[in-house]
C-alpha positions as CSV (number, residue, x, y, z in Angstrom):
1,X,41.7,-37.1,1.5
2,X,38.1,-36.3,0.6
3,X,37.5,-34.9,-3.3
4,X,33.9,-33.8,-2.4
5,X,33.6,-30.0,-3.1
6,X,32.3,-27.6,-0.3
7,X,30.6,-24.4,-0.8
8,X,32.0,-21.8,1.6
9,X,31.2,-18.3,2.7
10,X,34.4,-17.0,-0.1
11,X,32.5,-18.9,-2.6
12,X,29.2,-16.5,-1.5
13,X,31.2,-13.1,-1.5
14,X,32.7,-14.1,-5.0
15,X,28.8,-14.5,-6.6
16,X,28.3,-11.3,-4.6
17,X,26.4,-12.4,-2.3
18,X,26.2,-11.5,1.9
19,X,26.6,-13.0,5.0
20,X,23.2,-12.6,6.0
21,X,21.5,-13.5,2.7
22,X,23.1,-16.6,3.1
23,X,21.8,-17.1,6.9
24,X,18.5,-16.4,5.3
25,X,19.2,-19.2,2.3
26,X,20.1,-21.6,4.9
27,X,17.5,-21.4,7.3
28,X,14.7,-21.4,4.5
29,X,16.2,-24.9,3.2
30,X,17.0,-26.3,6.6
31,X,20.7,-26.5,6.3
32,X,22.8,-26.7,8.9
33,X,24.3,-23.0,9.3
34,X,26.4,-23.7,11.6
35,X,28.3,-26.1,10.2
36,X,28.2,-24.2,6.9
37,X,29.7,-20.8,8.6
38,X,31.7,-22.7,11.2
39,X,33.2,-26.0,9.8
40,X,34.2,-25.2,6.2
41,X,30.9,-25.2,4.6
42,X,28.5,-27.9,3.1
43,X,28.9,-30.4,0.4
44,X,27.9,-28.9,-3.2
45,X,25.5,-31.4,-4.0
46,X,23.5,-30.1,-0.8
47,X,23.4,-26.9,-2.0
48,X,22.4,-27.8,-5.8
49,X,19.6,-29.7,-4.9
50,X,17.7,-27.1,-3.1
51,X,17.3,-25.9,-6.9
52,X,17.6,-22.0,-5.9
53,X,19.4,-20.2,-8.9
54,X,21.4,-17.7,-6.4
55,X,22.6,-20.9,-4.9
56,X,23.7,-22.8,-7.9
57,X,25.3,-19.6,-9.3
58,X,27.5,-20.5,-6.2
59,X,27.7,-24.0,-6.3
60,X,28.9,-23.1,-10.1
61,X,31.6,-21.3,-8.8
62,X,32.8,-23.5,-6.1
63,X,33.1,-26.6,-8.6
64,X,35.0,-24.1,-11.0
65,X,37.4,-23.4,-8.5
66,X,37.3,-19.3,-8.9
């Protein structure tokens, strides 16, 4: 069983942010969107170190488990 924390779209609706906002986040930092929207998200770590403030506002929220 993996501990490794993975930002998902719930994670995204709980900072308040959208669907497509996060399309837009993804492609601008070359993450894979698919993966992120169809296989449970991406590891938090990948989503810290692209530095964006939305984005660790979510990351914050995934590792606090809310």
């Amino acid at each position: 069983m993996s501990d490794q924390i993975m930002v998902t779209m719930q994670h995204v609706y709980m900072s308040h942010g959208c669907a497509r906002g996060t399309l837009t986040f993804l492609k601008r930092h070359d993450l894979d969107y698919r993966k992120f929207f169809l296989d449970g998200g991406l590891p938090v770590e990948q989503i810290e170190a692209t530095g964006d403030a939305m984005a660790l506002r979510v990351a914050e929220v995934a590792r606090n488990g809310r």
